[in-house]
CHARMM internal coordinates of N, CA and C (Angstrom, degrees):
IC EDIT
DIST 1 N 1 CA 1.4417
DIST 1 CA 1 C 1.5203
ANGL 1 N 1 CA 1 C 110.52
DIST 1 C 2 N 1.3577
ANGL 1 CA 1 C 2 N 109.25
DIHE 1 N 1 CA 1 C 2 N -44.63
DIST 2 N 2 CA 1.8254
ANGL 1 C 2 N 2 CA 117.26
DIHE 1 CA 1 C 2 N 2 CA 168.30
DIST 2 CA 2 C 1.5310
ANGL 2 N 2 CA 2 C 108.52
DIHE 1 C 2 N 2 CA 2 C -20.25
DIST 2 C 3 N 2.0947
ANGL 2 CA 2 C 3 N 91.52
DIHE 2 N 2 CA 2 C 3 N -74.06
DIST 3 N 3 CA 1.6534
ANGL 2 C 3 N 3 CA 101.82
DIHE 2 CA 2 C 3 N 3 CA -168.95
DIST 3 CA 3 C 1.4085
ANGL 3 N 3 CA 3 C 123.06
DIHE 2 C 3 N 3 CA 3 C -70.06
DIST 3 C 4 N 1.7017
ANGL 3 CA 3 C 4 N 113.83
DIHE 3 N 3 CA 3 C 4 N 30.74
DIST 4 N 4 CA 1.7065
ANGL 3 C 4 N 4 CA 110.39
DIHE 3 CA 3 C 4 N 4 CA -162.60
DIST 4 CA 4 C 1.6313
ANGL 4 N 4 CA 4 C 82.69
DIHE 3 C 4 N 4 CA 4 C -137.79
DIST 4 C 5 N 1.8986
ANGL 4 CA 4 C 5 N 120.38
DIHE 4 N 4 CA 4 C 5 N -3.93
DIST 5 N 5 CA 1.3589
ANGL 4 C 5 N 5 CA 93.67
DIHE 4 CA 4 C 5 N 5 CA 162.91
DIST 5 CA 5 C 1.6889
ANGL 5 N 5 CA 5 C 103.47
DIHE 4 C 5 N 5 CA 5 C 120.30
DIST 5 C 6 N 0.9628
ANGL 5 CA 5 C 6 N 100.95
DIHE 5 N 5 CA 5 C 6 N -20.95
DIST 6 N 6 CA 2.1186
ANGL 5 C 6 N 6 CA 116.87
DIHE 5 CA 5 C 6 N 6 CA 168.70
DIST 6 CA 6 C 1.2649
ANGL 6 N 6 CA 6 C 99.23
DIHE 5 C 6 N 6 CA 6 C -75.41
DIST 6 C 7 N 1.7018
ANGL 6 CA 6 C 7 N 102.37
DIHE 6 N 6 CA 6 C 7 N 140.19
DIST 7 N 7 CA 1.4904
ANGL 6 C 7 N 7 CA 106.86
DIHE 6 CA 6 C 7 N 7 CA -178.60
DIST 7 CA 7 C 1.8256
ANGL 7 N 7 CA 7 C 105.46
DIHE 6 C 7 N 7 CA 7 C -75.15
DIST 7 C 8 N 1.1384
ANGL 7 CA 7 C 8 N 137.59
DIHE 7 N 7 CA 7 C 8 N 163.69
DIST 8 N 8 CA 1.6305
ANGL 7 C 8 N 8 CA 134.96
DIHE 7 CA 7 C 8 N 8 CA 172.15
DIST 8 CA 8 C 1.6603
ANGL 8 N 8 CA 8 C 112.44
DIHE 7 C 8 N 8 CA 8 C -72.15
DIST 8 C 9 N 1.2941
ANGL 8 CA 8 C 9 N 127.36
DIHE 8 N 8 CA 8 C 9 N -24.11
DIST 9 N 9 CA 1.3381
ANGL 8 C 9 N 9 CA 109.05
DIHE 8 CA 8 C 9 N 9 CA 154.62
DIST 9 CA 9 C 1.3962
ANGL 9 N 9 CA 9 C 135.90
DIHE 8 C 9 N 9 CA 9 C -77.42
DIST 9 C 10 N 1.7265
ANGL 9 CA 9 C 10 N 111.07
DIHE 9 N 9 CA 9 C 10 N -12.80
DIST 10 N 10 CA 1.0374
ANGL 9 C 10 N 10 CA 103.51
DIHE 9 CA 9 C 10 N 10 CA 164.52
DIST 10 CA 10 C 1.5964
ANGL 10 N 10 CA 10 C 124.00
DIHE 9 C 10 N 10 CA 10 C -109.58
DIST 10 C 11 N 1.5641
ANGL 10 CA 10 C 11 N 112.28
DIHE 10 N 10 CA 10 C 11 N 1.29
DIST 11 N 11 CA 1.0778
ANGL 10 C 11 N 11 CA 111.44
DIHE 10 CA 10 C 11 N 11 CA 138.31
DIST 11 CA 11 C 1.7437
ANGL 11 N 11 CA 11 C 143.45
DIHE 10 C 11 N 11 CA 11 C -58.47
DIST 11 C 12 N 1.2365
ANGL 11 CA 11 C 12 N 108.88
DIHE 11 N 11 CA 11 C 12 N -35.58
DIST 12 N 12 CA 1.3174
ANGL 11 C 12 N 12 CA 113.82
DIHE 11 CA 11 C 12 N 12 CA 148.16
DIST 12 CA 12 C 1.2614
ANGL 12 N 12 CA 12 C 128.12
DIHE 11 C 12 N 12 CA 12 C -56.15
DIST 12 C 13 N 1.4802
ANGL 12 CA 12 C 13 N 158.35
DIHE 12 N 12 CA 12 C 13 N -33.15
DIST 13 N 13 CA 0.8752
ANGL 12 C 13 N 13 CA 167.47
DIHE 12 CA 12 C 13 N 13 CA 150.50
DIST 13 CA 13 C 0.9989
ANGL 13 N 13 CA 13 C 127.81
DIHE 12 C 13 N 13 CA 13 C -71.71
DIST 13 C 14 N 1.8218
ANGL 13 CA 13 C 14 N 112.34
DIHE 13 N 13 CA 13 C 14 N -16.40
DIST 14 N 14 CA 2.1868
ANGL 13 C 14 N 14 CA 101.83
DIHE 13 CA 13 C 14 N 14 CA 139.14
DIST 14 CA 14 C 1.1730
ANGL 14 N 14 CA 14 C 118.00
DIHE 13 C 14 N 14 CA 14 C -75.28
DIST 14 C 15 N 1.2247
ANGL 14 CA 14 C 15 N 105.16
DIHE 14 N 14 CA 14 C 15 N -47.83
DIST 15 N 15 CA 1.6796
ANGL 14 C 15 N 15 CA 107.75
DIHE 14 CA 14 C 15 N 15 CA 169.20
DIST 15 CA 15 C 1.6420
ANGL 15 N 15 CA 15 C 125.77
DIHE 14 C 15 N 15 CA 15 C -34.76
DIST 15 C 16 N 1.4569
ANGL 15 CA 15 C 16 N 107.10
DIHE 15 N 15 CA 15 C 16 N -50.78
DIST 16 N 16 CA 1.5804
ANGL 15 C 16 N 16 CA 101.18
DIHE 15 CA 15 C 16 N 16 CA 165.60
DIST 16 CA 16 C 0.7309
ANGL 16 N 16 CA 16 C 128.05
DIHE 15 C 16 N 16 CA 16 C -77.69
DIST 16 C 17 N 1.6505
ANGL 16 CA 16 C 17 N 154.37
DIHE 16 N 16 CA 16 C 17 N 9.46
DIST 17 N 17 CA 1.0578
ANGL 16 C 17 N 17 CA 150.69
DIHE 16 CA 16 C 17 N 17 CA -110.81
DIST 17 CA 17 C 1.4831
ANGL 17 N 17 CA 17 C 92.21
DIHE 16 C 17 N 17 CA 17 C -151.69
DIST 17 C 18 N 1.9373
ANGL 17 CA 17 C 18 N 95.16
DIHE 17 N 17 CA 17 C 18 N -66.74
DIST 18 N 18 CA 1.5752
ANGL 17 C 18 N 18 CA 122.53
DIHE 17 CA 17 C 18 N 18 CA 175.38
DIST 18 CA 18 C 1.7706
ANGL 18 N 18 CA 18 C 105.46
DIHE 17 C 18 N 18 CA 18 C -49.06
DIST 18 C 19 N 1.4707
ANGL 18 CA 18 C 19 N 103.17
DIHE 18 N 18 CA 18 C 19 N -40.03
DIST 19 N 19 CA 1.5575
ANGL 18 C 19 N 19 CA 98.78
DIHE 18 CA 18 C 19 N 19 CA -172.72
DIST 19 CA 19 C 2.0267
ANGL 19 N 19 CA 19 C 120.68
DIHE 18 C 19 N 19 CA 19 C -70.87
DIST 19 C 20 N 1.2592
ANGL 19 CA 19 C 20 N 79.61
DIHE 19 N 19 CA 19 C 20 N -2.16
DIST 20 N 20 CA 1.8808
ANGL 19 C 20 N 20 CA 84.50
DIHE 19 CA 19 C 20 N 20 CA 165.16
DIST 20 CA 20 C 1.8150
ANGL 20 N 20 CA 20 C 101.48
DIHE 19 C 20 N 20 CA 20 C -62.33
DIST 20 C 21 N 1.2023
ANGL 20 CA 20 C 21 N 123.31
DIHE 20 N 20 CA 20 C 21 N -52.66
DIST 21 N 21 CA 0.9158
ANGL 20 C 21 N 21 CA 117.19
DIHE 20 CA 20 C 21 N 21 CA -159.57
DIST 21 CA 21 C 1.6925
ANGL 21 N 21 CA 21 C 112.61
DIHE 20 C 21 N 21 CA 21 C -122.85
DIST 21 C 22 N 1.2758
ANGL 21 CA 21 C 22 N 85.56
DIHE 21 N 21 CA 21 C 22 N 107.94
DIST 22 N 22 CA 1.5617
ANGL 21 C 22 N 22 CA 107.68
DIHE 21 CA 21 C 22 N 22 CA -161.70
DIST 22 CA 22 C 1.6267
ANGL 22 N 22 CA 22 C 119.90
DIHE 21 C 22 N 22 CA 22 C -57.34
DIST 22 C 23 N 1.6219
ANGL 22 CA 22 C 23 N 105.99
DIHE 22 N 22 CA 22 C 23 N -28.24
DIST 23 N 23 CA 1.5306
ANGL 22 C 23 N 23 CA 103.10
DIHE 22 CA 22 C 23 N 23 CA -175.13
DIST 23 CA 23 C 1.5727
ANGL 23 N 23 CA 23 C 117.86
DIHE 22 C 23 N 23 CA 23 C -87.63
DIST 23 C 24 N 0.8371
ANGL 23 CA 23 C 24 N 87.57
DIHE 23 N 23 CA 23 C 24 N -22.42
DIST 24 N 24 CA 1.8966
ANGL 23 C 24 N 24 CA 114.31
DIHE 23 CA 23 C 24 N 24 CA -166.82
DIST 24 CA 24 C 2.2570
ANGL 24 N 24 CA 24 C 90.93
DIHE 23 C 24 N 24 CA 24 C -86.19
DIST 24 C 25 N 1.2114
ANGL 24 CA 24 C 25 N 110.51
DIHE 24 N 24 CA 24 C 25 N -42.67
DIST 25 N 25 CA 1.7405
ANGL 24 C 25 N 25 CA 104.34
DIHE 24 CA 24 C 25 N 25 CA -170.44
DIST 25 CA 25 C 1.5441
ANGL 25 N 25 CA 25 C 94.90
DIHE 24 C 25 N 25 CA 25 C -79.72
DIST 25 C 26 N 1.7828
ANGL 25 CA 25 C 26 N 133.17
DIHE 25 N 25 CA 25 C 26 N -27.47
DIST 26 N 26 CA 1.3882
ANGL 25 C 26 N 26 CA 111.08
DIHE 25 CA 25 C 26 N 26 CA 176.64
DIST 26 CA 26 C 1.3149
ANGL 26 N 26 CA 26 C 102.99
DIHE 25 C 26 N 26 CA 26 C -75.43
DIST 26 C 27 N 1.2776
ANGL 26 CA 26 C 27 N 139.35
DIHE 26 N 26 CA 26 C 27 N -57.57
DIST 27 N 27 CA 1.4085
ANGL 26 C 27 N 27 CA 128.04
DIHE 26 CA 26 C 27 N 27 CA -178.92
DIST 27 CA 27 C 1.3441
ANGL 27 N 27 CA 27 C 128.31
DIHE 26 C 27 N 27 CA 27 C -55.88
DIST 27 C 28 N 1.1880
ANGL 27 CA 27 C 28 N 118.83
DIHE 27 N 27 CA 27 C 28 N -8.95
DIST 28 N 28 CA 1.5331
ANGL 27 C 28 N 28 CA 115.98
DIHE 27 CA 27 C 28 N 28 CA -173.95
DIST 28 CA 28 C 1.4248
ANGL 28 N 28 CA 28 C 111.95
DIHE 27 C 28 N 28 CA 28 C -101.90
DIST 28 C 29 N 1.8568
ANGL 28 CA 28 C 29 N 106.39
DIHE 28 N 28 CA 28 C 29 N -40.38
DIST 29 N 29 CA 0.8853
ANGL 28 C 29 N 29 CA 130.54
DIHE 28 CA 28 C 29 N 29 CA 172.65
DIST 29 CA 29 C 1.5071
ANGL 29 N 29 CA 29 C 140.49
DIHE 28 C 29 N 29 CA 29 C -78.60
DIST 29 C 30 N 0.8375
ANGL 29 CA 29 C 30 N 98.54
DIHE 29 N 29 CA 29 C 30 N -56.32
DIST 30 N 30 CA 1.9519
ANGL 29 C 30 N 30 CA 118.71
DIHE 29 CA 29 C 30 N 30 CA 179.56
DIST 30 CA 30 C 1.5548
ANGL 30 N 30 CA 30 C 122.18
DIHE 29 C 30 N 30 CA 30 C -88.46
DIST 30 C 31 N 2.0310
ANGL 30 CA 30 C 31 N 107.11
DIHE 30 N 30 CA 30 C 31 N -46.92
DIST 31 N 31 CA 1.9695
ANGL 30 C 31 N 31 CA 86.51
DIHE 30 CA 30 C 31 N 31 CA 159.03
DIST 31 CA 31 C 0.5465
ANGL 31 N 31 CA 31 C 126.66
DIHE 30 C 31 N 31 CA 31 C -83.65
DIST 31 C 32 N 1.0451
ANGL 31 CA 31 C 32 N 155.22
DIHE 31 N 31 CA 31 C 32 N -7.02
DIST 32 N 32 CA 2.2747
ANGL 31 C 32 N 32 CA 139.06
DIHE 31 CA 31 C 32 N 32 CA 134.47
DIST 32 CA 32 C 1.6109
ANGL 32 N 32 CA 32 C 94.12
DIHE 31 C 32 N 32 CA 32 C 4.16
DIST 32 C 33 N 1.4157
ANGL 32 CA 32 C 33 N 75.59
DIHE 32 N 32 CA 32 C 33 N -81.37
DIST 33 N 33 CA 1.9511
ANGL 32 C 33 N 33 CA 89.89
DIHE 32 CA 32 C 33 N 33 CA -151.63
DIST 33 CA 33 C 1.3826
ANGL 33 N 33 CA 33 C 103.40
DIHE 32 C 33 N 33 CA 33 C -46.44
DIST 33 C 34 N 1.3733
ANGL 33 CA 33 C 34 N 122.98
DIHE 33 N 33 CA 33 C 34 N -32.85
DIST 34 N 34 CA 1.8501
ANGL 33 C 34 N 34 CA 111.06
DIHE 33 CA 33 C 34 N 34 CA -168.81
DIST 34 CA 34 C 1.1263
ANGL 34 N 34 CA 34 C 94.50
DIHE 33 C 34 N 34 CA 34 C -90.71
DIST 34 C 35 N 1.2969
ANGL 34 CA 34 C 35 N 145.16
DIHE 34 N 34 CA 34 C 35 N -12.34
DIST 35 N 35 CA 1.3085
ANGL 34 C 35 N 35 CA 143.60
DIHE 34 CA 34 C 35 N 35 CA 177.69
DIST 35 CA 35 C 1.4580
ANGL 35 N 35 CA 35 C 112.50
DIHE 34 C 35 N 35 CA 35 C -76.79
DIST 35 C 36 N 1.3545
ANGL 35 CA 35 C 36 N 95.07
DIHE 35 N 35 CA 35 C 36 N -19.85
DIST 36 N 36 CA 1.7042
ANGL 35 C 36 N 36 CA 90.85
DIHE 35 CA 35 C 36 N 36 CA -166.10
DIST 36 CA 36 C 1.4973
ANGL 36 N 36 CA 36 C 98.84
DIHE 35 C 36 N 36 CA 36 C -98.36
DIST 36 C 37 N 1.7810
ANGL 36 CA 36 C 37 N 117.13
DIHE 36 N 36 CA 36 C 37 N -25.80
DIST 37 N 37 CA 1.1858
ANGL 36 C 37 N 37 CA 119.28
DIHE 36 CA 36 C 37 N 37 CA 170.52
DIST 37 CA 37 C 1.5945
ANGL 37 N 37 CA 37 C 133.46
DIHE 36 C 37 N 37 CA 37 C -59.78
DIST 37 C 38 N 1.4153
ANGL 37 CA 37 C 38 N 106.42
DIHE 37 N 37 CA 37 C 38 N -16.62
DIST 38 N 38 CA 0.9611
ANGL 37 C 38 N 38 CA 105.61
DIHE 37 CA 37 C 38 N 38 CA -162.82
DIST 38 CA 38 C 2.0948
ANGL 38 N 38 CA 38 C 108.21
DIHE 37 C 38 N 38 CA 38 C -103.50
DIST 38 C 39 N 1.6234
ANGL 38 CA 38 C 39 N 103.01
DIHE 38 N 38 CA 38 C 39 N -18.78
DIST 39 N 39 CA 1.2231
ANGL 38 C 39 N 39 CA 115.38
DIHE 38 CA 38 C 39 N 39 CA 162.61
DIST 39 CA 39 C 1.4479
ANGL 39 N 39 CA 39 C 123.16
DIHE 38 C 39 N 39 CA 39 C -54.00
DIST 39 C 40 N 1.6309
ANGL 39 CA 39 C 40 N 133.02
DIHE 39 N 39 CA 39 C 40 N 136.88
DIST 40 N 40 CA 1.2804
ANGL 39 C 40 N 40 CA 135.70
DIHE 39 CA 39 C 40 N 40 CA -159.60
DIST 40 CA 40 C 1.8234
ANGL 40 N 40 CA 40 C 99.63
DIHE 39 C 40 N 40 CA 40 C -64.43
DIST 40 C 41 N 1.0568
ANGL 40 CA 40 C 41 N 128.07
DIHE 40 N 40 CA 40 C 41 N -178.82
DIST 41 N 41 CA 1.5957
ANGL 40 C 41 N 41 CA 124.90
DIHE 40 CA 40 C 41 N 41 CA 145.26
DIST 41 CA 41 C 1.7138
ANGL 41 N 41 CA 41 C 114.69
DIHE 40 C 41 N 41 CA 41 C -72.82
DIST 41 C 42 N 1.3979
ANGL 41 CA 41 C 42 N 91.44
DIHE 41 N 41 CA 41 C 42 N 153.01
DIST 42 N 42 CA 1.7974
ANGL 41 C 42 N 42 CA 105.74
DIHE 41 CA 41 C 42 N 42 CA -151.69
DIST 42 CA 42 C 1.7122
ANGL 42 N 42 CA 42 C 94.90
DIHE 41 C 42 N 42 CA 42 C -63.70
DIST 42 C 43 N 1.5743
ANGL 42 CA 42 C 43 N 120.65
DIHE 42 N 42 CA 42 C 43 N -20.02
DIST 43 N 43 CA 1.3906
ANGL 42 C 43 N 43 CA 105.08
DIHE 42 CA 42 C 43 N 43 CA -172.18
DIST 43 CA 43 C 1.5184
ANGL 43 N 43 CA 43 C 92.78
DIHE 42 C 43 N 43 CA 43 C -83.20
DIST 43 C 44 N 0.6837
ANGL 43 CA 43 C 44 N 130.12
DIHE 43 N 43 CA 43 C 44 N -11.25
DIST 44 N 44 CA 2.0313
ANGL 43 C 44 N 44 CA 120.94
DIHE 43 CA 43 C 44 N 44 CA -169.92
DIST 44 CA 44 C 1.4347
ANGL 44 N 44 CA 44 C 97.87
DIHE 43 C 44 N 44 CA 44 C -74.85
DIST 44 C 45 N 1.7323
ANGL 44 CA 44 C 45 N 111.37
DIHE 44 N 44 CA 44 C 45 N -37.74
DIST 45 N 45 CA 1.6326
ANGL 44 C 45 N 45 CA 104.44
DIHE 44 CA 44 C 45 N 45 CA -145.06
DIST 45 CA 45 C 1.5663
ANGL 45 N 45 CA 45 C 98.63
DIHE 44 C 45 N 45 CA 45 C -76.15
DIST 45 C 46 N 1.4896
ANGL 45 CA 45 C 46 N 119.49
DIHE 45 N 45 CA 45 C 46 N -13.77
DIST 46 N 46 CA 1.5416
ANGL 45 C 46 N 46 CA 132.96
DIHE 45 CA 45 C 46 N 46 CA 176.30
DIST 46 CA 46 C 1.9966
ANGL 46 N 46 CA 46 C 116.09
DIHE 45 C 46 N 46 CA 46 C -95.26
DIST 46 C 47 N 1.0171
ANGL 46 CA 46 C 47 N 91.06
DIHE 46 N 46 CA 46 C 47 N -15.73
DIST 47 N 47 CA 1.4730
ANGL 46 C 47 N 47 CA 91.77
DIHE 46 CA 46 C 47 N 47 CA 157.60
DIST 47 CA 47 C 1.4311
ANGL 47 N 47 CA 47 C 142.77
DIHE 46 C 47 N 47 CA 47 C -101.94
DIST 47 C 48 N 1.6033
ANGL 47 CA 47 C 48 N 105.99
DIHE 47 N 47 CA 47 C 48 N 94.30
DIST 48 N 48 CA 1.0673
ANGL 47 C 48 N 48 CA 112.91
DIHE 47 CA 47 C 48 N 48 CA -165.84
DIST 48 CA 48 C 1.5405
ANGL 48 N 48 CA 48 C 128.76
DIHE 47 C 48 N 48 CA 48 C -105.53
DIST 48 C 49 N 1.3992
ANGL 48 CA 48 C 49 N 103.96
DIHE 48 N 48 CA 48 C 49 N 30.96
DIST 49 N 49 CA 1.5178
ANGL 48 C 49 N 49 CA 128.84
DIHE 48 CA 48 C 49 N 49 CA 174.93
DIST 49 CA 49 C 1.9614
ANGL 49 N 49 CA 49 C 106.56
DIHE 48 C 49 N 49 CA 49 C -58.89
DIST 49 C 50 N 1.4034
ANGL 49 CA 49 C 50 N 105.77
DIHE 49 N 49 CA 49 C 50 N -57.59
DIST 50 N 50 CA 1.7900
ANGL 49 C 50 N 50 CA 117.58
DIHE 49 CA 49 C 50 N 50 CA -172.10
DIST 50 CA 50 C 1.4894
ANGL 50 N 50 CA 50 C 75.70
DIHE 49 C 50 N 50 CA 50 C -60.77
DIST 50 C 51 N 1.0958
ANGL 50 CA 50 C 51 N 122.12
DIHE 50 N 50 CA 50 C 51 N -62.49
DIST 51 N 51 CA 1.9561
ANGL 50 C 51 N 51 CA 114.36
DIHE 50 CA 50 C 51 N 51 CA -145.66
DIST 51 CA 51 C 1.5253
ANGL 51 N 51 CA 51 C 109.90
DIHE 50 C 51 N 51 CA 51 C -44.92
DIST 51 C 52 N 1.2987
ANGL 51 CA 51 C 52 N 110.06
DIHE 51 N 51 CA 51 C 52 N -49.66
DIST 52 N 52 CA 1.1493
ANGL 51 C 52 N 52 CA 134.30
DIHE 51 CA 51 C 52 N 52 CA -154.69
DIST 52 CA 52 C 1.5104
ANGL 52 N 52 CA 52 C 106.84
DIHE 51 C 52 N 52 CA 52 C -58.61
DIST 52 C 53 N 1.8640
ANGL 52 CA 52 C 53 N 101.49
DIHE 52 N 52 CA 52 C 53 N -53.40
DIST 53 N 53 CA 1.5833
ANGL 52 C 53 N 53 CA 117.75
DIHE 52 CA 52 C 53 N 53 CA -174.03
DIST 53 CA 53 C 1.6646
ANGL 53 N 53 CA 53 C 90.46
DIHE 52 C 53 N 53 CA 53 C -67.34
DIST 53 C 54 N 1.5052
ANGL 53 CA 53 C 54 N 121.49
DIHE 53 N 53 CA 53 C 54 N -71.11
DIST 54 N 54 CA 1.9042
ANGL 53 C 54 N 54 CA 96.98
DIHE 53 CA 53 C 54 N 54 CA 174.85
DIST 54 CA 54 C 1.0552
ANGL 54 N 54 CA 54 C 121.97
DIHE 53 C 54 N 54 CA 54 C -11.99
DIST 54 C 55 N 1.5892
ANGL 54 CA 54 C 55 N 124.89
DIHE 54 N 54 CA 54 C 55 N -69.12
DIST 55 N 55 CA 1.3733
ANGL 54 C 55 N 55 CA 122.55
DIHE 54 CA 54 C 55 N 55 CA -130.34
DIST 55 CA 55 C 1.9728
ANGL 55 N 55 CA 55 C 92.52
DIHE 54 C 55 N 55 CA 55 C -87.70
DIST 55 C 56 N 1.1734
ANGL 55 CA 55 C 56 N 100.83
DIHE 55 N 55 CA 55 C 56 N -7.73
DIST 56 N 56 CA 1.6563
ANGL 55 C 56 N 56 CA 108.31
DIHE 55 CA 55 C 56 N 56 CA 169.42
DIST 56 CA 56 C 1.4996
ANGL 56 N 56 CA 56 C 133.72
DIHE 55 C 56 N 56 CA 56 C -76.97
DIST 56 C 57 N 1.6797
ANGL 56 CA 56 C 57 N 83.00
DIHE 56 N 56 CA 56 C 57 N -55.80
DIST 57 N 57 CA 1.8113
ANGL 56 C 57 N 57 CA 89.86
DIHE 56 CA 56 C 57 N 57 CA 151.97
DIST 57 CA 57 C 1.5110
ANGL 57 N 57 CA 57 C 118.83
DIHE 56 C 57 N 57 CA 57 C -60.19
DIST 57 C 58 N 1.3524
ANGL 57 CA 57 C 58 N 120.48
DIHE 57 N 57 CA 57 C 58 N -35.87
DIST 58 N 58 CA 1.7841
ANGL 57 C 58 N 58 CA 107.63
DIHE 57 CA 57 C 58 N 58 CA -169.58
DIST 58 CA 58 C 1.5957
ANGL 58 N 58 CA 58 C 107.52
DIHE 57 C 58 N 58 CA 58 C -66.41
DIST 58 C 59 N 1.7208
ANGL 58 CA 58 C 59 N 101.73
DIHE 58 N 58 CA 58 C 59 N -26.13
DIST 59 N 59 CA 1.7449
ANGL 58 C 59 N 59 CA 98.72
DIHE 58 CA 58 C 59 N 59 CA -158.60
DIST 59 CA 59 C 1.1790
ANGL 59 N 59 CA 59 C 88.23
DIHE 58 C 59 N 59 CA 59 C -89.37
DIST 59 C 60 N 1.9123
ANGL 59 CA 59 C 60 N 146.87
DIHE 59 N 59 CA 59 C 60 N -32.49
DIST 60 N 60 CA 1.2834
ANGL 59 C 60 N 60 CA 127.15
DIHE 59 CA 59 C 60 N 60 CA 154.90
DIST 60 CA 60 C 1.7242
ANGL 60 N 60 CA 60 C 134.63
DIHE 59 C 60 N 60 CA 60 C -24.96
DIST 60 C 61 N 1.5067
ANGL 60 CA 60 C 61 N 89.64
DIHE 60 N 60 CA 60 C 61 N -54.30
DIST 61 N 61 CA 1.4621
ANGL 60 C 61 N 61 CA 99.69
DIHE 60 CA 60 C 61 N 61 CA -177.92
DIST 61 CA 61 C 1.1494
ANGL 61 N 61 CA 61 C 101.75
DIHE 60 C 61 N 61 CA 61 C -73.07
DIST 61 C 62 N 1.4376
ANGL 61 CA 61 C 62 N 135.90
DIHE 61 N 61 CA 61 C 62 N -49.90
DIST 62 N 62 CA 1.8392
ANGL 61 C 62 N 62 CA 111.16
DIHE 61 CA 61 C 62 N 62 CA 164.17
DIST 62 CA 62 C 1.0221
ANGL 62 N 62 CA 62 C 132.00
DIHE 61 C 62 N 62 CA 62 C -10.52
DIST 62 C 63 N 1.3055
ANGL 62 CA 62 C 63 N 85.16
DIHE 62 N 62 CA 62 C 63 N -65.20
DIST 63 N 63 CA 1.7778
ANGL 62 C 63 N 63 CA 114.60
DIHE 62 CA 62 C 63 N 63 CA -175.56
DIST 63 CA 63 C 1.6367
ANGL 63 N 63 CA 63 C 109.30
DIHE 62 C 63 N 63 CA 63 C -47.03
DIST 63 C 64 N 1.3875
ANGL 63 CA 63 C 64 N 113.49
DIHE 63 N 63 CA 63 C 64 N -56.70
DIST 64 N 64 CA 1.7022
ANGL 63 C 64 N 64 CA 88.71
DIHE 63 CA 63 C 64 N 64 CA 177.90
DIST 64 CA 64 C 1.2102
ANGL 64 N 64 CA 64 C 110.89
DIHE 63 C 64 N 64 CA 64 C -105.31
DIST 64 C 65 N 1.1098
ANGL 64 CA 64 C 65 N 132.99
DIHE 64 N 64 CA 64 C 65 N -4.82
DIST 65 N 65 CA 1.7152
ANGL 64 C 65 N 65 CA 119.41
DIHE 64 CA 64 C 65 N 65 CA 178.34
DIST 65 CA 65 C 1.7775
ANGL 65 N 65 CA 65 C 86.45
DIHE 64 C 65 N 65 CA 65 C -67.58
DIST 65 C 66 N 1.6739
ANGL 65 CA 65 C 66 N 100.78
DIHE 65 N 65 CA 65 C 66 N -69.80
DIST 66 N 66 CA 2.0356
ANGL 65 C 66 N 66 CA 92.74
DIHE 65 CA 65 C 66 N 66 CA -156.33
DIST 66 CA 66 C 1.3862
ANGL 66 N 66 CA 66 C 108.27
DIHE 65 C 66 N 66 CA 66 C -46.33
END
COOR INIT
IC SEED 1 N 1 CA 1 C
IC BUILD
């Protein structure tokens, strides 16, 4: 919450607050962050040079195995 711009005391004090209620602080709170971890970096998701050569090789190899 710090690095999104909330000061740390009052990030602490959603945080405890939110942590009364356990189902509602992992979803609101915590998958963000693994969600966001698990997304490429923003220059990859626009570079679509590698994709392209894959998706050429896969439809090759179609091509003669099928």
């Amino acid at each position: 919450m710090v690095q999104r711009g909330v000061q740390p005391a009052d990030a602490r004090e959603v945080v405890h607050r939110l942590a009364k209620y356990e189902d509602y602080f992992l979803e609101s709170l915590l998958l963000p962050f693994k969600t966001q971890q698990i997304m490429p970096p923003e220059d990859e998701l626009h570079a679509t040079g590698p994709y392209v050569a894959e998706a050429f090789t896969m439809f090759l190899s179609v091509l003669l195995v099928g």
